[in-house]
C-alpha positions in Angstrom: 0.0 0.0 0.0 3.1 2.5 0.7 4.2 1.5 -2.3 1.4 3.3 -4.4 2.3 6.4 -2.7 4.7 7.1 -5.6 1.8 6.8 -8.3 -0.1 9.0 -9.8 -3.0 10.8 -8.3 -1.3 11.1 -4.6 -2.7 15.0 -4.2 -5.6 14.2 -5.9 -6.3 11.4 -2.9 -5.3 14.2 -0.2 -7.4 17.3 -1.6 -10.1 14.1 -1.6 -9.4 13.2 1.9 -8.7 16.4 3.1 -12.3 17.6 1.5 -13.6 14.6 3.3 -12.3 15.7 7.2 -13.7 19.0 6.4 -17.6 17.9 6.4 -16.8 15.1 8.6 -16.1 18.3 11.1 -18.8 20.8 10.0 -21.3 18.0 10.5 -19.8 17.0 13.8 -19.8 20.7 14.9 -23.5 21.3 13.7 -24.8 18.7 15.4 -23.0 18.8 18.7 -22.7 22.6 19.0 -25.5 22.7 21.2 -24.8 19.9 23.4 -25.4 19.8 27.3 -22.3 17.7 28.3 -19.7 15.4 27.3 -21.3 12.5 25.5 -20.0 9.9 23.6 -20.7 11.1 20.0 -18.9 14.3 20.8 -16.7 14.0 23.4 -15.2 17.0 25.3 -14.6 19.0 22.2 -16.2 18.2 18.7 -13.2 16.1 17.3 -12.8 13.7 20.1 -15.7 11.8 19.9 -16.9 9.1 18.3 -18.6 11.3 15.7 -15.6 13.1 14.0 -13.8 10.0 12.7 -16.6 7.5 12.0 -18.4 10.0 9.3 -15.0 10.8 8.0 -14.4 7.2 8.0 -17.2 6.6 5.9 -17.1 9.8 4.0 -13.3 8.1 3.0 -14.8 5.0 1.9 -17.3 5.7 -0.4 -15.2 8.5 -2.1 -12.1 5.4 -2.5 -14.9 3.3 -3.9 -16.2 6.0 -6.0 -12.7 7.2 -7.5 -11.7 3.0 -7.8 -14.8 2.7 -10.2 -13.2 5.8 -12.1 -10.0 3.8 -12.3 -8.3 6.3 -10.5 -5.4 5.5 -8.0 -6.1 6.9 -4.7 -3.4 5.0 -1.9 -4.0 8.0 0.3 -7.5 6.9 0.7 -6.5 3.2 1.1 -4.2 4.5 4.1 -7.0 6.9 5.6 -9.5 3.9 6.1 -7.4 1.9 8.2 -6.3 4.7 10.4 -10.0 6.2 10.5 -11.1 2.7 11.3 -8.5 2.5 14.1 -9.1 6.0 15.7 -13.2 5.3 15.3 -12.7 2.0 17.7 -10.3 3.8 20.1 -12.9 7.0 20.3 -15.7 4.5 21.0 -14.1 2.4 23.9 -12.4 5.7 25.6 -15.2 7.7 25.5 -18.1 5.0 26.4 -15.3 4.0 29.1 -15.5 7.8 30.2 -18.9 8.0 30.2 -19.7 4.4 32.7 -16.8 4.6 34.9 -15.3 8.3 34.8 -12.9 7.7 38.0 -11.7 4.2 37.3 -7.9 3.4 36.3 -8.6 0.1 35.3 -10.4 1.7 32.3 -8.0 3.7 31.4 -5.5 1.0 31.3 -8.0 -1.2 28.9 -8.3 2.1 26.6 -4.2 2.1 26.7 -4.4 -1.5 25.5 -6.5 -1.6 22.8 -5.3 2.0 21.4 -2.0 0.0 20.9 -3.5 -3.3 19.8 -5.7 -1.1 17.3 -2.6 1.6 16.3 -0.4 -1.2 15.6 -3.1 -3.5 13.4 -3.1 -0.4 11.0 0.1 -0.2 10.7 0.4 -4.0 9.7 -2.4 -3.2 7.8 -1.1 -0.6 5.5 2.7 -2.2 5.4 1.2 -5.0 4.0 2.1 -7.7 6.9 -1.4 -8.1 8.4 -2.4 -11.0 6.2 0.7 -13.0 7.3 0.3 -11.9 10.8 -3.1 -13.8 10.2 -1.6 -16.6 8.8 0.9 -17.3 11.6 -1.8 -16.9 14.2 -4.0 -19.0 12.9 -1.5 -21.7 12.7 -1.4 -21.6 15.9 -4.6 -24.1 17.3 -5.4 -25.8 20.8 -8.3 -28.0 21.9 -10.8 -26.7 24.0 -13.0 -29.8 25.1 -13.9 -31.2 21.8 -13.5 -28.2 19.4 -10.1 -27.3 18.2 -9.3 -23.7 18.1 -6.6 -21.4 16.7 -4.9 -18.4 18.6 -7.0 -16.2 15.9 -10.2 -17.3 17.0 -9.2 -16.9 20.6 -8.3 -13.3 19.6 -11.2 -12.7 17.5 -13.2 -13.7 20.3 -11.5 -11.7 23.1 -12.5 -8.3 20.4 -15.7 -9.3 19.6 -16.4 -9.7 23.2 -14.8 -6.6 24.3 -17.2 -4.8 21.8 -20.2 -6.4 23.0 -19.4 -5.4 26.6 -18.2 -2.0 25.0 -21.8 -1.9 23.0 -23.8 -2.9 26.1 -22.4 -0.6 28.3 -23.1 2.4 25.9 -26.6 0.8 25.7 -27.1 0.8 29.3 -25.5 4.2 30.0 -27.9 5.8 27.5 -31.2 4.0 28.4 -30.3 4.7 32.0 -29.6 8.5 31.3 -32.2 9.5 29.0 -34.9 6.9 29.5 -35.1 5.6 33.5 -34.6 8.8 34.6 -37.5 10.7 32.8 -39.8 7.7 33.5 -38.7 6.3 36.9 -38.4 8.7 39.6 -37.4 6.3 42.3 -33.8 5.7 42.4 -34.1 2.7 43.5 -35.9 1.2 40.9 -34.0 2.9 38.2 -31.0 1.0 39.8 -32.6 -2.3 39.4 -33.8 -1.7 35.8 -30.2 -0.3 34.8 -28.4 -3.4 36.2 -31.3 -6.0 35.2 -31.1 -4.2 31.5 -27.0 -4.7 31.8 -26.8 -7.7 33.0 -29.5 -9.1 29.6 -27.7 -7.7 27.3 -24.0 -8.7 28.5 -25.5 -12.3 28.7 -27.0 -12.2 25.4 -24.3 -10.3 23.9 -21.5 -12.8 25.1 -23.0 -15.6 23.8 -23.7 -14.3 20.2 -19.8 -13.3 20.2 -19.3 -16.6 21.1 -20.7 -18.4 18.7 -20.0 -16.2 16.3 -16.4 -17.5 16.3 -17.4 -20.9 16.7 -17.2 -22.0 20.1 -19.5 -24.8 20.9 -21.8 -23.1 23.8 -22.6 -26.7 24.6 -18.8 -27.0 26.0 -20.1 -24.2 28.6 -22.2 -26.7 30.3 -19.0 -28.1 32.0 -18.1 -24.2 33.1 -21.7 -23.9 34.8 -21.7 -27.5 36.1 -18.1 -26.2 37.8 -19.4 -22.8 38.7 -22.4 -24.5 40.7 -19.9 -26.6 42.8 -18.1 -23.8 43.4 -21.7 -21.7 44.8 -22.4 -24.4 46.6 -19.0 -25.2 48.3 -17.3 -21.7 48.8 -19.3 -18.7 47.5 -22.4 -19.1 48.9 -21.4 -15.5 51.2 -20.8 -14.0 47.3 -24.1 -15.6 45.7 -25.8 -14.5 49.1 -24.9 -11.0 48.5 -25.7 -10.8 45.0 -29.2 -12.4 45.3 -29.8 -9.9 48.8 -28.7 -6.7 46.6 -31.0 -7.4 43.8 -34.0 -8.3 46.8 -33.4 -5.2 48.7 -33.6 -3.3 45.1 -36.8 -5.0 44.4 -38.6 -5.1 47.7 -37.6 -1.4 48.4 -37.1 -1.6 51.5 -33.8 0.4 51.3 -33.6 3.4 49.2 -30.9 5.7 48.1 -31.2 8.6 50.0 -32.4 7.1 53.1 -30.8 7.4 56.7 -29.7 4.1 58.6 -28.5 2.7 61.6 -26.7 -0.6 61.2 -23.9 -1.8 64.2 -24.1 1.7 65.3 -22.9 2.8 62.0 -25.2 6.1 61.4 -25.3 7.3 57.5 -26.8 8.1 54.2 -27.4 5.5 51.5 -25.6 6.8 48.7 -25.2 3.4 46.3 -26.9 -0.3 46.5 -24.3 -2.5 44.0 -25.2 -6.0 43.6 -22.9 -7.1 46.3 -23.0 -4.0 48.7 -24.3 -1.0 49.8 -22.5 2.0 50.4 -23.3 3.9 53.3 -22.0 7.5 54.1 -21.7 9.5 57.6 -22.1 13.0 58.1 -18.3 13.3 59.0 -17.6 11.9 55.4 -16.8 8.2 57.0 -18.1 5.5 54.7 -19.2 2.3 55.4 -19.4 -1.3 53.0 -22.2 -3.5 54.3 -22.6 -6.9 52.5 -26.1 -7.0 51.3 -26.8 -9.6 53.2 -26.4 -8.5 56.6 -29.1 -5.8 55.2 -31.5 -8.7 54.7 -30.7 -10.9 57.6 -30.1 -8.7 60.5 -32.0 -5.7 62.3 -32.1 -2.6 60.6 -32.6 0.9 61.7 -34.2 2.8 58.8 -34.4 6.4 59.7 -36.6 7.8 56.6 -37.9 5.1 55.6 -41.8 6.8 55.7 -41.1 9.9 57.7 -38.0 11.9 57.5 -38.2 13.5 60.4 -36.6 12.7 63.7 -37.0 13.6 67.1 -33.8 14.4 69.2 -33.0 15.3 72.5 -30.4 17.3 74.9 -30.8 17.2 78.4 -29.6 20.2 80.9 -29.6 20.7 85.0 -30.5 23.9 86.9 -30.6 24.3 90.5 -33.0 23.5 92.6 -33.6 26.9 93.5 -34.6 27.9 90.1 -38.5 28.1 88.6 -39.4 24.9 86.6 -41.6 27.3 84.6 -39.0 29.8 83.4 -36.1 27.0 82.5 -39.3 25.2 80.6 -39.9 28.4 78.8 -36.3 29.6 78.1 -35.0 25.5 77.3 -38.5 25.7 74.2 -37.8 29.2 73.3 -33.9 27.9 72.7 -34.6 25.1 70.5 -37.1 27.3 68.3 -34.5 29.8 67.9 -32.6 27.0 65.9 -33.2 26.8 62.0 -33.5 23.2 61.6 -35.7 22.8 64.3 -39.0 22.0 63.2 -42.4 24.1 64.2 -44.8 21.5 64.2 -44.4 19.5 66.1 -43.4 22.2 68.6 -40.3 21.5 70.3 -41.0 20.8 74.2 -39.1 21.0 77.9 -39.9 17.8 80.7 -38.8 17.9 84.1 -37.7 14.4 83.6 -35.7 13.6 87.1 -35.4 15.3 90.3 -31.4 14.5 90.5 -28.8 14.3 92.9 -27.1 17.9 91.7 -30.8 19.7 90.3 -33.2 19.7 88.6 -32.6 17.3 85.3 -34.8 18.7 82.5 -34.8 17.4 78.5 -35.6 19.2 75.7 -37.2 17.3 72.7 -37.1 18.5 69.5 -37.9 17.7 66.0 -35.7 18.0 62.6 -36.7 16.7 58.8 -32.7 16.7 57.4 -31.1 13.8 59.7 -28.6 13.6 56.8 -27.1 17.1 57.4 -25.9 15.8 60.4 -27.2 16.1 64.3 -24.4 17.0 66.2 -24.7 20.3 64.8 -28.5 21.5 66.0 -27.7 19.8 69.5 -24.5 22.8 69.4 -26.7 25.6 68.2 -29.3 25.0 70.6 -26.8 23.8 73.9 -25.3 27.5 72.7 -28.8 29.3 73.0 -29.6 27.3 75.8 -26.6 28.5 77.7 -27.0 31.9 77.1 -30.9 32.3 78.0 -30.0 30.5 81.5 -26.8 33.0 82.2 -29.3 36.1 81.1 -31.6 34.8 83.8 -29.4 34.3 86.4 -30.3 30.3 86.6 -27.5 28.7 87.6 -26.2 25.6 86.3 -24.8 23.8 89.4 -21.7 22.0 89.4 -21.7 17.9 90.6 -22.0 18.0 94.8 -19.6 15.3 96.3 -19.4 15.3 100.1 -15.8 13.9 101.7 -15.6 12.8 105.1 -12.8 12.7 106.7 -12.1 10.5 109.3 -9.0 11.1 112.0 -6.9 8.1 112.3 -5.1 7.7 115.7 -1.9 7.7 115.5 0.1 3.9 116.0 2.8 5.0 118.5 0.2 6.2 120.6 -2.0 2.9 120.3 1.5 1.4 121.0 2.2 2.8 124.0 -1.1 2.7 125.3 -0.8 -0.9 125.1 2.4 -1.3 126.6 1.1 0.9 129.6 -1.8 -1.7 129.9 0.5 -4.5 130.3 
């Protein structure tokens, strides 16, 4: 193919291609000027999506198969393709990589990977070597089970599967984004339509790969049978999990969003996965629970039908003060606060006649658990304070009473004795 670079008809090929990159662009930038984020067609900028270099691809093709039928020599065309055909695939996997797991490095490493397994089958490509790469590798056989297979169907295999999981994952991403979330509300449910839909597809997609480069699916029966053992021996904590994540998606009886309690671990529910859920703390501590310690064990849901939550602080005066004024200045405290809710009104109880004063708590409402409640207990502690100091109350301290008892002194009790005997 390099060779035909010294033919006529070389700048006819590159005003061609050239003329070809140019609408690919204008297209791409028409149609994605008015985009509302990164997406996979488009990318961060106009070029660097998927977009760009398939329409030029194809834009390359037709005009090499146009100017062949003219019997006109275009190599720079038969070089474009491959390259265009190389930079589509590595635009597709980066950016639907991108788009499904933004912070993960594993994917970035996979894009690496295949932008150098795809870079370096063009060049074979247009050097002419790639047919006797082919060649060799298929040359190269093994026996799985019963079927015989060559190192270029394993290869073709691995690709066609990576694009299936690529494809699917794009599928899911989209359906999820501009489908689920227009039509399911709950997120929750949108979670176990998005995996349900992933998991279909991935299943469906493997197995067409599969047999598309002629692997006997029947040969997978010895896989599952193996896979069962293995369930039944040693992962039944994993399968547990997995079955509890999709039941605790389905029944609802977790959400995202809601407030729990579990081993006096106190959080948000920020994710459910298929094998755990992710819990968050107000002091940005988070918490793994296996799903199925959700399902098995007690559970303290604290929105699960009512938000709100009632708190409480508890304070001693003196026993010389008036129940009626701390009452008043201990509510009038705890309205004061913002998160404090009016209805129901926050109250003051004499709840214990105590060793040091009067014990009173204050009880209080709040509908935003998740913003933490450490915080209203200080605001209204602080208010509480200050109305009690403004009206001279006082806040006694803990009352011990020592006695002290005089211990006579031994050479006394010694020569007492001795003055006995």
């Amino acid at each position: 193919m390099l060779a035909e670079l010294g033919r006529p008809g070389v700048h006819t090929g590159i005003l061609v291609l050239l003329a070809c990159l140019a609408v690919a662009y204008g297209v791409s930038w028409l149609a994605g000027r008015h985009r509302q984020a990164e997406s996979v067609w488009f990318g961060r900028a106009i070029f660097d999506g998927l977009l760009f270099p398939l329409l030029a691809l194809v834009l390359s093709y037709i005009a090499l198969l146009v100017l062949s039928h003219l019997k006109q020599s275009v190599p720079v065309l038969r070089i474009a393709v491959p390259i265009l055909i190389s930079l589509a695939g590595i635009r597709l996997v980066a950016r639907v990589q991108t788009a499904v797991f933004p912070q993960s490095g594993l994917a970035r490493l996979v894009e690496r990977l295949f932008s150098w397994i795809a870079w370096v089958a063009a060049v074979l490509w247009i050097v002419g070597l790639l047919p006797m790469v082919l060649e060799e590798l298929e040359s190269i056989q093994f026996m799985f089970g019963k079927t015989r297979l060559n190192l270029l169907t394993i290869i073709q295999g691995i690709l066609s599967s990576g694009a299936v999981l690529v494809l699917v994952l794009w599928i899911s991403a989209t359906v999820e984004r501009n489908l689920l979330r227009d039509t399911v509300s709950d997120l929750s449910l949108r979670k176990v339509a998005a995996n349900t839909l992933r998991a279909v597809l991935l299943l469906v997609g493997l197995l067409f790969s599969l047999s598309a480069v002629g692997v006997d699916l029947t040969a997978l029966s010895v896989l599952g049978g193996a896979l069962g053992v293995g369930l039944g021996l040693g992962l039944q904590k994993l399968a547990a999990n997995y079955v509890s994540g999709f039941v605790i998606l389905f029944e609802r009886s977790l959400r995202i969003g809601d407030v729990i309690r579990v081993d006096g671990f106190e959080g948000e529910v920020v994710d459910i996965k298929t094998r755990y859920t992710l819990i968050r703390s107000t002091n940005g501590r988070e918490s793994i629970v296996p799903n199925e310690k959700l399902i098995t064990e007690r559970i303290e849901n604290l929105s699960l039908d009512d938000p709100r939550v009632l708190l409480t602080t508890e304070v001693t005066v003196g026993y010389a003060s008036d129940p009626a004024l701390v009452e008043q200045i201990l509510v009038d405290a705890a309205a004061a606060a913002d998160r404090v809710l009016k209805d129901p009104a926050p109250a003051a109880r004499l709840a214990r006649l105590g060793p040091d004063g009067l014990e009173f708590s204050v009880l209080f409402w709040i509908s935003d658990p998740v913003n933490g409640q450490l915080n209203v207990r200080s605001d209204i502690n602080l208010g509480i304070l200050r109305g009690l100091r403004s009206a001279g109350i006082d806040i006694p301290s803990p009352q011990r009473v020592v006695h002290l008892k005089q211990v006579p002194d031994p050479a006394v009790i010694s020569s007492g004795t001795a003055a006995t005997d």
